[in-house]
C-alpha positions as CSV (number, residue, x, y, z in Angstrom):
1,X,0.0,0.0,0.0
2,X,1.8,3.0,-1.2
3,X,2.1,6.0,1.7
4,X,0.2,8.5,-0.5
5,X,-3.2,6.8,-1.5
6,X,-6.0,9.2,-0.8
7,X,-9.4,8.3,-1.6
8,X,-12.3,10.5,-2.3
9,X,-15.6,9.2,-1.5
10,X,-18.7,10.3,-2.2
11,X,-21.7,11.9,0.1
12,X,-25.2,10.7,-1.6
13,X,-25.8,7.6,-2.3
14,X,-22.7,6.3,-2.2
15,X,-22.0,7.1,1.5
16,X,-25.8,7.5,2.8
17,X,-28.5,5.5,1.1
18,X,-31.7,6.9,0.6
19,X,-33.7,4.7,-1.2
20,X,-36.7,3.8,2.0
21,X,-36.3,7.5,3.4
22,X,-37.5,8.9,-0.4
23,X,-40.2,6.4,-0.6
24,X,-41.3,7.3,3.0
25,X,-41.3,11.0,2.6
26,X,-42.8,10.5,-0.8
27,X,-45.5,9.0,0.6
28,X,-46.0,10.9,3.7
29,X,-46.2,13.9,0.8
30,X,-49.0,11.8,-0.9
31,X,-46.5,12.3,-3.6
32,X,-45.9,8.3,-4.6
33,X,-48.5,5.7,-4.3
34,X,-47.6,2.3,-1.9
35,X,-47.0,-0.1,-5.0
36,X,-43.8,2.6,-6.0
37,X,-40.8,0.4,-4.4
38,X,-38.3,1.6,-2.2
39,X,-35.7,3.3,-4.1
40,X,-34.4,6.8,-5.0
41,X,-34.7,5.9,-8.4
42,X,-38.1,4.7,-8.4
43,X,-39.5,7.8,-6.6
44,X,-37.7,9.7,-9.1
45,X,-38.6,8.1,-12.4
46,X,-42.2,7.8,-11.0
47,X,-42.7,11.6,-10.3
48,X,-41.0,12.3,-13.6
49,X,-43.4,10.1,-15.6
50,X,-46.1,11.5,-13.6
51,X,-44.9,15.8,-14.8
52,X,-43.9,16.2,-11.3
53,X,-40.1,17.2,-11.9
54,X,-40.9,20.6,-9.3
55,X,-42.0,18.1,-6.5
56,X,-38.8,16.0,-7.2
57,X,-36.7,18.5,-6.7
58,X,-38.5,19.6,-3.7
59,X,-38.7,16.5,-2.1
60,X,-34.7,15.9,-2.7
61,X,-34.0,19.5,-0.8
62,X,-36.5,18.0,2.1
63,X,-34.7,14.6,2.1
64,X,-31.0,15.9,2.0
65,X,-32.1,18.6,4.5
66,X,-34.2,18.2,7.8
67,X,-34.6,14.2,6.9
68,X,-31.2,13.4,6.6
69,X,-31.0,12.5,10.6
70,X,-33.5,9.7,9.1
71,X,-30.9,7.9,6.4
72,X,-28.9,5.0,7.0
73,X,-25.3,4.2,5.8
74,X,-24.8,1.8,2.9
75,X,-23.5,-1.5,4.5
76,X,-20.5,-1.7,5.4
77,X,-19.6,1.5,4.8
78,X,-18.7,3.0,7.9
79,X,-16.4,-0.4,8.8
80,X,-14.3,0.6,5.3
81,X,-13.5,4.4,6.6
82,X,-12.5,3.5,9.8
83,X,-10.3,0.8,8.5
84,X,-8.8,3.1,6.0
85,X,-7.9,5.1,8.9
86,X,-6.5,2.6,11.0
87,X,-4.5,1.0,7.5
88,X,-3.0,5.1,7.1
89,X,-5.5,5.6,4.2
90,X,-6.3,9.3,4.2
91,X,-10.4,9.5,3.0
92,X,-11.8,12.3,2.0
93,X,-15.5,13.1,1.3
94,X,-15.8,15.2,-1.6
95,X,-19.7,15.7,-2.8
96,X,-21.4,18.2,-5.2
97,X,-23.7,19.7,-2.7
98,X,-24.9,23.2,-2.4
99,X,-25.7,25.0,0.8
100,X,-29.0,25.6,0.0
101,X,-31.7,23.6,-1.6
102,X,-32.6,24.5,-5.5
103,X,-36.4,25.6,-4.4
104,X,-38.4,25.3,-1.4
105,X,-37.2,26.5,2.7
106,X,-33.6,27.2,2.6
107,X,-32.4,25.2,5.0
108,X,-28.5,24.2,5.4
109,X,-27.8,21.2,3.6
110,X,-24.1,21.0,4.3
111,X,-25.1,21.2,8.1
112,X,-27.4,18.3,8.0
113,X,-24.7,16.7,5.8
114,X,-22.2,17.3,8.3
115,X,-24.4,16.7,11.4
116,X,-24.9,13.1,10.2
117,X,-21.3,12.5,10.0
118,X,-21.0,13.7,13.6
119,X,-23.9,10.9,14.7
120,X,-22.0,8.4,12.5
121,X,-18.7,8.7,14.4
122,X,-17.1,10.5,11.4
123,X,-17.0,14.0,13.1
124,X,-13.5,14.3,12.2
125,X,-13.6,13.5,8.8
126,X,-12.0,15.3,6.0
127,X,-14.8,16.8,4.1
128,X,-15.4,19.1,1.3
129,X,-18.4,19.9,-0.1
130,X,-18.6,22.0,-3.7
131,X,-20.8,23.5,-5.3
132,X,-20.7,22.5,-9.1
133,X,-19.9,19.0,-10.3
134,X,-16.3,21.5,-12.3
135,X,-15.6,22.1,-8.3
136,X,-16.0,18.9,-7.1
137,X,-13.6,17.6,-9.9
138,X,-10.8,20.8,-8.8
139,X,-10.9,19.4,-5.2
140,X,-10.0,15.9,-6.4
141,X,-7.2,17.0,-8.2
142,X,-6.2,19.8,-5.6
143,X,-6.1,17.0,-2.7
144,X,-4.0,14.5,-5.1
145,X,-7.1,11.8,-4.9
146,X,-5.6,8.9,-6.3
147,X,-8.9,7.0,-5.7
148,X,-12.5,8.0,-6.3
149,X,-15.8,6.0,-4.8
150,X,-18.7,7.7,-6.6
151,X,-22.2,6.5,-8.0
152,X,-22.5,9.4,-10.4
153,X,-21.2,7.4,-13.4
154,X,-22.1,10.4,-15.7
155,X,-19.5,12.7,-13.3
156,X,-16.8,9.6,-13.4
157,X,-16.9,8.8,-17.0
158,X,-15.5,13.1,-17.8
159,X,-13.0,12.7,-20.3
160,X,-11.1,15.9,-18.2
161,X,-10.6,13.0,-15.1
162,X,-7.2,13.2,-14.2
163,X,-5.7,9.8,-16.3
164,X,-3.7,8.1,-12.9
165,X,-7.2,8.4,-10.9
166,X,-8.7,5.1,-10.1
167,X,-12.7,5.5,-10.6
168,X,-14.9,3.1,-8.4
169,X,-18.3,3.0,-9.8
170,X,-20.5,2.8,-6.9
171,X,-23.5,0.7,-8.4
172,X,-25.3,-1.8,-6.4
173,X,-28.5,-2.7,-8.7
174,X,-27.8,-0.5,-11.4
175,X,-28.1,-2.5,-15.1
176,X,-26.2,0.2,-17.0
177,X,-22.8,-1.1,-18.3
178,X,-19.5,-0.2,-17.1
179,X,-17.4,1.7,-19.2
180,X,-13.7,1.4,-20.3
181,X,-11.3,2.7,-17.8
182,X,-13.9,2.2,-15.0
183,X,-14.5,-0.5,-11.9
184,X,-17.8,-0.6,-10.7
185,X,-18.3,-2.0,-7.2
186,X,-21.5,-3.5,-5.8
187,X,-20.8,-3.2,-2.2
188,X,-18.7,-1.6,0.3
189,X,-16.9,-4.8,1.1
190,X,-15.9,-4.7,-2.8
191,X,-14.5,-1.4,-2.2
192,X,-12.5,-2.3,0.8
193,X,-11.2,-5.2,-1.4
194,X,-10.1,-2.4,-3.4
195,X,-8.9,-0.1,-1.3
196,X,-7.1,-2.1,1.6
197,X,-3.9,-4.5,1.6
198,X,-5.1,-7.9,1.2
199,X,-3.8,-11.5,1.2
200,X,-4.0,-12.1,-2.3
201,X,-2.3,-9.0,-3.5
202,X,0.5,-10.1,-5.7
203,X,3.3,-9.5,-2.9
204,X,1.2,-12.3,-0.8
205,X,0.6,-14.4,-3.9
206,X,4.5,-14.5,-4.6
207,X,4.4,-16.0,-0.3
208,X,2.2,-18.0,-1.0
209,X,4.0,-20.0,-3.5
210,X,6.9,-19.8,-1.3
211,X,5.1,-21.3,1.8
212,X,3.7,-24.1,-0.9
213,X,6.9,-24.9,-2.1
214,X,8.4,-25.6,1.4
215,X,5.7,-27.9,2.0
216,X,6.5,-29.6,-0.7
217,X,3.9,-28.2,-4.1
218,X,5.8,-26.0,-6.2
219,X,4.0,-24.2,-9.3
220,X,1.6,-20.8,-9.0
221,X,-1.3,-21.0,-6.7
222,X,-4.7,-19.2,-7.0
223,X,-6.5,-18.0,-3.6
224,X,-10.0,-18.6,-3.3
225,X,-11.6,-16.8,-0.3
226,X,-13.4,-18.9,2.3
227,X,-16.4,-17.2,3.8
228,X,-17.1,-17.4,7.5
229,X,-13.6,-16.5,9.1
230,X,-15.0,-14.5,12.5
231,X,-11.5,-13.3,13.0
232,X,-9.0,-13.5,9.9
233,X,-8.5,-14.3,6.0
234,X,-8.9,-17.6,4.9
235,X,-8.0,-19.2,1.6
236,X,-8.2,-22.4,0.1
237,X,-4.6,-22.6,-1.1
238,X,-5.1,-24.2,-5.4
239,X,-1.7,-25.7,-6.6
240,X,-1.2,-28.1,-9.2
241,X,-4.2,-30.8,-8.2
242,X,-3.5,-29.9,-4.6
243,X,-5.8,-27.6,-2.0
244,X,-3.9,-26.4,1.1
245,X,-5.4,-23.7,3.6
246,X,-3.5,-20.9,4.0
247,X,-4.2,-18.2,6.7
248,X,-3.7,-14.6,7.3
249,X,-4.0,-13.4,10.7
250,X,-5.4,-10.2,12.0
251,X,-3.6,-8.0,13.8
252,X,-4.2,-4.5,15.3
253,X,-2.5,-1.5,17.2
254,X,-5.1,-2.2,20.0
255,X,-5.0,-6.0,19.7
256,X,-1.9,-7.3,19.2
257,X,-1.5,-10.8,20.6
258,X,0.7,-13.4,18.0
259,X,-2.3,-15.2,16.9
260,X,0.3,-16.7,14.2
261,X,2.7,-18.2,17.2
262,X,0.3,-19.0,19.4
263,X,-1.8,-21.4,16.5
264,X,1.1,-23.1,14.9
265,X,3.1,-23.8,17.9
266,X,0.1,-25.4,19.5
267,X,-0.7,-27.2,16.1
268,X,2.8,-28.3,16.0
269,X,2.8,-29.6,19.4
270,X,-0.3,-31.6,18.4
271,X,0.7,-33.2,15.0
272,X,4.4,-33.6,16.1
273,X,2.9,-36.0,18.9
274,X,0.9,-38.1,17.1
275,X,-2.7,-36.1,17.4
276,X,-3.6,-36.0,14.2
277,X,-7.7,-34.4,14.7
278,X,-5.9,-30.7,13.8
279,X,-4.9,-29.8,10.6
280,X,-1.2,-30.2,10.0
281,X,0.8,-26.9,10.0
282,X,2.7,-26.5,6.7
283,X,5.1,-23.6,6.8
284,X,4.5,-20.3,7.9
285,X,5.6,-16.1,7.2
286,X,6.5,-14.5,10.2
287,X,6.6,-11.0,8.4
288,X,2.9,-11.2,6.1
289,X,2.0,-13.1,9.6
290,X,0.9,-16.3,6.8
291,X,-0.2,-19.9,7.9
292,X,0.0,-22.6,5.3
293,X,-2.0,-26.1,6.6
294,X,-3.8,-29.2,5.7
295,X,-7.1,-28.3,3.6
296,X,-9.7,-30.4,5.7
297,X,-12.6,-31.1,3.3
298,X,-15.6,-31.0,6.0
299,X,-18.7,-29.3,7.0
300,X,-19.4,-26.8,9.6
301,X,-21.8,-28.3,12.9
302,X,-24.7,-26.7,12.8
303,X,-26.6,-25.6,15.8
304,X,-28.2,-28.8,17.7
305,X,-26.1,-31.5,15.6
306,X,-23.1,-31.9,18.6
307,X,-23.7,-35.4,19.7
308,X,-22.6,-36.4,23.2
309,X,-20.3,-38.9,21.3
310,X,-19.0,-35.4,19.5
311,X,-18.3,-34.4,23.2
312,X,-16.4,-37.2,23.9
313,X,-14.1,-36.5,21.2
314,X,-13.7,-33.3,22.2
315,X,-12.7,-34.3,25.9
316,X,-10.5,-37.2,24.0
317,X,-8.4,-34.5,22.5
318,X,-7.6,-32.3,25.2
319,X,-6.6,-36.0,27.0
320,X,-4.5,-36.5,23.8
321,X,-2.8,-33.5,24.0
322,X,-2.4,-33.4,27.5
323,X,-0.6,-36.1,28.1
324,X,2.4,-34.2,26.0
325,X,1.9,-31.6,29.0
326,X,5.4,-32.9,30.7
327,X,7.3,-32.4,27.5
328,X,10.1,-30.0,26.4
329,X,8.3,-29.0,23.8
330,X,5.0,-28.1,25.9
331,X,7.0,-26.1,27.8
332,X,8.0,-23.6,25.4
333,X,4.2,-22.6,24.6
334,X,3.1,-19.3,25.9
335,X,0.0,-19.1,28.2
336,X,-3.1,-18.8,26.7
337,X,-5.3,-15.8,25.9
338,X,-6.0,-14.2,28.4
339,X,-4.9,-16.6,30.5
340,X,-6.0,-17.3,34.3
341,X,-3.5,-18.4,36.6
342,X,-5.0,-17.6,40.0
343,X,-8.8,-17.2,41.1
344,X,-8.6,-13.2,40.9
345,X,-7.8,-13.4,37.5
346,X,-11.2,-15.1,36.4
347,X,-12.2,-11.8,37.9
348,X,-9.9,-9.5,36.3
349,X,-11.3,-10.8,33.3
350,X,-14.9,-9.5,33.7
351,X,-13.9,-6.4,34.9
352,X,-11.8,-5.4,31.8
353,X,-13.9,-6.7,29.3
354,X,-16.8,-4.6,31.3
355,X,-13.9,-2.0,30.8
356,X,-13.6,-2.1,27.6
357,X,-17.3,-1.6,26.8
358,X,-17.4,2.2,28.2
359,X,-16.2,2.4,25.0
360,X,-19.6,1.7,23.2
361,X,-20.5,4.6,20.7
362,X,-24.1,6.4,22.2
363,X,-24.6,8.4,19.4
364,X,-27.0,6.0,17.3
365,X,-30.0,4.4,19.1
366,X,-28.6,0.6,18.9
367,X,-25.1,2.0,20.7
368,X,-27.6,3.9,22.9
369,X,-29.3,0.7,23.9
370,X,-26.3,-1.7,24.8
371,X,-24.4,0.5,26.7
372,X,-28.0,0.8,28.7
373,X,-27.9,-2.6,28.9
374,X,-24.1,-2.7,30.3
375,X,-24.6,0.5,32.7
376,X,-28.1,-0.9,33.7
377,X,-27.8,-4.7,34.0
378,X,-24.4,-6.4,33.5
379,X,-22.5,-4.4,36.0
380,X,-24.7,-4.1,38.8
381,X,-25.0,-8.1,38.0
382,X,-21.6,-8.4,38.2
383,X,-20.8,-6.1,41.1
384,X,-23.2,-8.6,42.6
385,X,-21.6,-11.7,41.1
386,X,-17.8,-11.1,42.5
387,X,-18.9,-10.8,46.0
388,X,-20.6,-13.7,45.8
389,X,-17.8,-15.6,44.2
390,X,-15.0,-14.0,46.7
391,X,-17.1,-15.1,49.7
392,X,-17.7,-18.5,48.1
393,X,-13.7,-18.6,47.6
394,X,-13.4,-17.9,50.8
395,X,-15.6,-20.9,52.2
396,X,-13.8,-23.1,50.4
397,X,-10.5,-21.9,51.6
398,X,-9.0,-20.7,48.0
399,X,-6.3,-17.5,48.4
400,X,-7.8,-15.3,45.4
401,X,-4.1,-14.0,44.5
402,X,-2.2,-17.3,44.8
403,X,-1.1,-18.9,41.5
404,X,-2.6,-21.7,40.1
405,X,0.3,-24.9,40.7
406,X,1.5,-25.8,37.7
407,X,0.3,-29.4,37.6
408,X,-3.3,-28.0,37.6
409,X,-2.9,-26.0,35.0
410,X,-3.6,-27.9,31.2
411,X,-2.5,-27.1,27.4
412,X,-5.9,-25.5,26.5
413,X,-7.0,-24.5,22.9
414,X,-9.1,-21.8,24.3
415,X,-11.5,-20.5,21.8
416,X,-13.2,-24.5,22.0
417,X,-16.3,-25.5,20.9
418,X,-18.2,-27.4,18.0
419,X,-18.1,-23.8,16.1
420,X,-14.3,-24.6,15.4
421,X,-14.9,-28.1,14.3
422,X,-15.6,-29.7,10.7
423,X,-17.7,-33.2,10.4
424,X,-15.5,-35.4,7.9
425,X,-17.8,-37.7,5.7
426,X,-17.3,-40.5,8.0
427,X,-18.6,-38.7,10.7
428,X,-15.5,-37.9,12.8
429,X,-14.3,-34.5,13.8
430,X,-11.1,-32.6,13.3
431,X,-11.0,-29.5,15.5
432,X,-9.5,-25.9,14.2
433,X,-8.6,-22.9,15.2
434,X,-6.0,-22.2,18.1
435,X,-4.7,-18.8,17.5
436,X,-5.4,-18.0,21.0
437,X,-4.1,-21.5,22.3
438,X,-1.7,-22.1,25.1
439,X,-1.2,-22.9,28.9
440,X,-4.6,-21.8,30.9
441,X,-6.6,-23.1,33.8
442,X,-9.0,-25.5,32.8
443,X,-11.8,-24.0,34.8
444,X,-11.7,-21.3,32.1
445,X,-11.8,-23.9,29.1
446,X,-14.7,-25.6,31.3
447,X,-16.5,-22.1,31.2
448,X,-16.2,-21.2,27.6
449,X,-17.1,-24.7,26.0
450,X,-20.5,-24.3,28.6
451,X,-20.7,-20.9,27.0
452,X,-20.3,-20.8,23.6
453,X,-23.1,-19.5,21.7
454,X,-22.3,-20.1,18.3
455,X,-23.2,-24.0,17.8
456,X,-24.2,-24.1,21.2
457,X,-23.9,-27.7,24.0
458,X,-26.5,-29.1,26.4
459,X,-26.1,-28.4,30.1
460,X,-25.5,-32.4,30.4
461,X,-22.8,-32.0,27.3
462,X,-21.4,-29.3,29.0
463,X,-21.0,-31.3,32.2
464,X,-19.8,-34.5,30.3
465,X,-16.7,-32.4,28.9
466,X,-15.5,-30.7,32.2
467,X,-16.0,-34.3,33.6
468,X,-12.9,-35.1,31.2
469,X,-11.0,-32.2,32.3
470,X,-11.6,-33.0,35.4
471,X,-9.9,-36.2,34.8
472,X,-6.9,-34.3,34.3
473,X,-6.5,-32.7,37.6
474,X,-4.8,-33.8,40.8
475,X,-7.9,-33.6,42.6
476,X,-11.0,-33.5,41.0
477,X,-13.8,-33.4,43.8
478,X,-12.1,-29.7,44.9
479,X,-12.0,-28.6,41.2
480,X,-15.4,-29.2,40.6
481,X,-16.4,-26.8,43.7
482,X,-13.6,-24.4,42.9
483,X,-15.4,-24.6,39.2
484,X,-18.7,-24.0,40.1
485,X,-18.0,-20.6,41.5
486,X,-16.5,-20.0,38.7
487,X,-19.3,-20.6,36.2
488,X,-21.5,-18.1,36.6
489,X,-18.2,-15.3,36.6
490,X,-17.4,-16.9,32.9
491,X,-21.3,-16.8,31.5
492,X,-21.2,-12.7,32.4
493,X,-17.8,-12.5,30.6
494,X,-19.6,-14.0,28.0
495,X,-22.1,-11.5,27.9
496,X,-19.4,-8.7,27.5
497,X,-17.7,-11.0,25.0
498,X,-21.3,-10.8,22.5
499,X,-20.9,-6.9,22.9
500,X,-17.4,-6.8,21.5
501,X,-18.8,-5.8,17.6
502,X,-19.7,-2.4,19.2
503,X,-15.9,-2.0,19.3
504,X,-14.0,-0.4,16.9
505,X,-11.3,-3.4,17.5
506,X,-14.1,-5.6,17.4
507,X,-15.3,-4.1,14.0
508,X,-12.0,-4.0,12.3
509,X,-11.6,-7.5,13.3
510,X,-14.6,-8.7,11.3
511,X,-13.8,-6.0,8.7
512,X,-10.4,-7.9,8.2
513,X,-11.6,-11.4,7.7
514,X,-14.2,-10.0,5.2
515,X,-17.7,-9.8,6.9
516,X,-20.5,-8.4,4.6
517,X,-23.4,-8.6,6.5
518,X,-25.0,-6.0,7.7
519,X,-23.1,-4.4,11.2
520,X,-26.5,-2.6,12.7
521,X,-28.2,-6.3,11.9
522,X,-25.0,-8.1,13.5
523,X,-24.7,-5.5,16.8
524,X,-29.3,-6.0,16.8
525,X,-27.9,-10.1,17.0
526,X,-25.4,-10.1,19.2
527,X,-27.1,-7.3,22.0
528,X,-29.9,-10.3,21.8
529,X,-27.7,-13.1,22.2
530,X,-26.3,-11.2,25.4
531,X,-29.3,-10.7,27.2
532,X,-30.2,-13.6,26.8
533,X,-26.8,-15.0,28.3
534,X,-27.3,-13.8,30.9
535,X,-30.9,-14.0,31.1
536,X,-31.1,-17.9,31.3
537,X,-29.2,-21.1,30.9
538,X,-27.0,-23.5,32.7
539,X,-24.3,-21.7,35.2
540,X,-22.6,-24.5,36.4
């Protein structure tokens, strides 16, 4: 990514979409009737067909003026400029606006413009709006834009563009075709595609043959994406007649854990000992931060399909690798994420995730709403919650500050659960994903599996597995009571955990491994999924 790309992105209809706020006003006007669908385009064409161009233009001054509070961003959109920022990509907004509408009230439309950016988190955003579409296409070349996002393909296809300006054709439905020396984009995960350094960029491309050849497959390779990475880029790996997974890892100024290290030295510990239910680790980049492995042609669990014998291979596993725990090589892994080595850690835990989520952004309703639900509901909970569990600690003897003894503590893959499993076609299970693997207490492992919401266990499942880490402790009957206090402090973590999309870390995260759903839709899921975590269920 070159130091001096600076993009310019459109206002209306590239930034903001309109198209159920002009239908809505339309019809609150009595200007449209019901059967018109919701579209800018289809308000306009219908008022145009009907001779009502003076109440189009009206009803645009009214929509881009006092109404504006009302539109929504494009998908995605918001996600892609706060990347850019974070990547070093300057963005400027550069729209043909006037001040003042063309006819009707003459209301500021550059301060509802700008007004929306402030509610949108982008109060500090470059923005410059002109008058005329000739000083629209001065600023772009004033600010050196080597990058344009527009959906005005009229205004992109001038022939007096500046020739080393890349033009992004902001089109989601539209049938019209694209011209020469133009790229139209669909979506704003298209544009980030575009716009931020990716995996199969040709530098990468170039590693990836590299990392292929060590393991053994020399020849080009083509990258196919893999949806469905929560956390980083995934690619099925094409050489020759062979498929090998490689793997870039996320990493970020405010998250910077070696999800790289952590993943192929617990992978390596695994294969090199003879458990063979992980995929084998290939070769690796330490600079791109790069993971080549085993393709594992299986299907994801779905929700309700974990069978108790699934649960028994899942306990099998961490037996497997447990019994390595002694080894040379076992010592030299790092401790977990977020690892808990004494009984006030579990604590600690809580309380910074709970941290963390002052952060929430209160300036649209859904923000509004979760941090309500934090302020109101978690933390009282919880303030309630670690009394209980200190005084229950206490009963039972446990110093809250002394360390867990080493021969208690287990090699845990952490992030564990039939979400990070494939079903082979003979019906057995290989288990994925250990970029946050290392030494942990098992109580917390115990916790998480009990927790985890995405393909989610039985309370008798639950109990089966931390049965079989129980097995692997000195002393199982005090573990289990030392466990059961911790349970409930893990199910509230996990109700901070669901919050974390209303993070910018959190957001940049999913941004990175290529999420194109809908982030108001996915922060509406997850504020639900917390409630009812905490609302209901099996504590332990």
């Amino acid at each position: 990514m070159k130091p001096s790309l600076h993009v310019g992105v459109d206002f209306d209809n590239t930034l903001v979409c309109y198209d159920d706020l002009f239908q809505r006003v339309a019809r609150e006007q009595g200007l449209v009737p019901a059967a018109v669908p919701a579209s800018k385009e289809a308000v306009r064409d219908y008022l145009r067909r009907t001779g009502h161009e003076t109440e189009w233009t009206a009803l645009q001054g009214l929509v881009y003026g006092p109404r504006l509070a009302e539109a929504r961003p494009f998908a995605g959109a918001l996600e892609v400029l706060h990347a850019c920022a974070e990547a070093g990509v300057r963005v400027s907004i550069i729209s043909h606006k006037t001040e003042f509408p063309a006819v009707g009230p003459r209301w500021s439309l550059h301060a509802a413009a700008r007004t929306w950016l402030a509610a949108h988190g982008l109060a500090g955003q470059e923005v410059f709006f002109e008058p005329t579409q000739d000083a629209k296409l001065a600023r772009l070349v004033a600010c050196g834009c080597t990058h344009l996002v527009d959906d005005l393909l009229e205004f992109l296809a001038r022939p007096d563009m500046p020739a080393d300006l890349t033009r992004l054709w902001f089109a989601p439905t539209s049938a019209q075709p694209t011209p020469a020396g133009i790229a139209r984009v669909r979506s704003w995960s298209e544009v980030s595609a575009r716009l931020l350094p990716a995996p199969e960029g040709p530098g990468v491309v170039l590693a990836a043959e590299r990392l292929a050849s060590q393991a053994g497959h020399r020849g080009p390779v083509t990258l196919e994406p893999i949806p469905g990475a929560g956390n980083n880029r995934v690619y099925r790996l094409a050489v020759g007649d062979q498929s090998l997974l490689l793997k870039a890892y996320f990493h970020h100024p405010a998250d910077t854990r070696d999800r790289l290290g952590a993943e192929w030295a617990f992978a390596r510990l695994a294969w090199d000992s003879g458990v063979r239910v992980v995929p084998q680790p290939l070769a690796r980049d330490l600079e791109r931060r790069l993971g080549l492995y085993e393709f594992i042609a299986g299907a994801r669990l779905a929700p309700g399909e974990p069978t108790d014998a699934d649960v028994a291979a899942a306990g099998e596993f961490l037996r497997a690798l447990n019994a390595q725990r002694a080894t040379p090589a076992a010592a030299t892994l790092a401790l977990a994420a977020d690892a808990c080595l004494t009984f006030r850690d579990h604590l600690s835990l809580v309380e910074r995730r709970l941290a963390r989520l002052a952060a929430i952004d209160t300036s649209t309703p859904l923000g509004a709403e979760a941090a309500a639900w934090v302020g109101d509901v978690v933390a009282p909970r919880w303030t309630e919650l670690r009394a209980t569990s200190l005084a229950a600690a206490a009963d039972l003897g446990l110093d809250p500050a002394a360390p867990l003894p080493p021969e208690r503590r287990i090699l845990s893959p952490s992030d564990f659960g039939f979400h990070n499993a494939l079903r082979l076609p003979d019906g057995s299970l290989r288990f994925l994903d250990f970029e946050y693997a290392g030494w942990d207490d098992p109580a917390k492992l115990a916790g998480d599996f009990r927790c985890q919401p995405a393909v989610p266990v039985t309370p008798a499942q639950a109990d089966a597995f931390a049965a079989a880490l129980l097995a692997l402790t000195p002393d199982p009957a005090r573990e289990a009571r030392r466990w059961a206090i911790l349970a409930p402090v893990h199910r509230l973590k996990w109700c901070c955990l669901l919050l974390n999309e209303f993070l910018p870390v959190g957001a940049a995260r999913r941004q990175f491994a290529g999420a194109a759903d809908d982030l108001p839709a996915r922060r509406s899921a997850q504020l639900a999924k917390s409630r009812a975590m905490l609302g209901g269920g099996d504590t332990g």
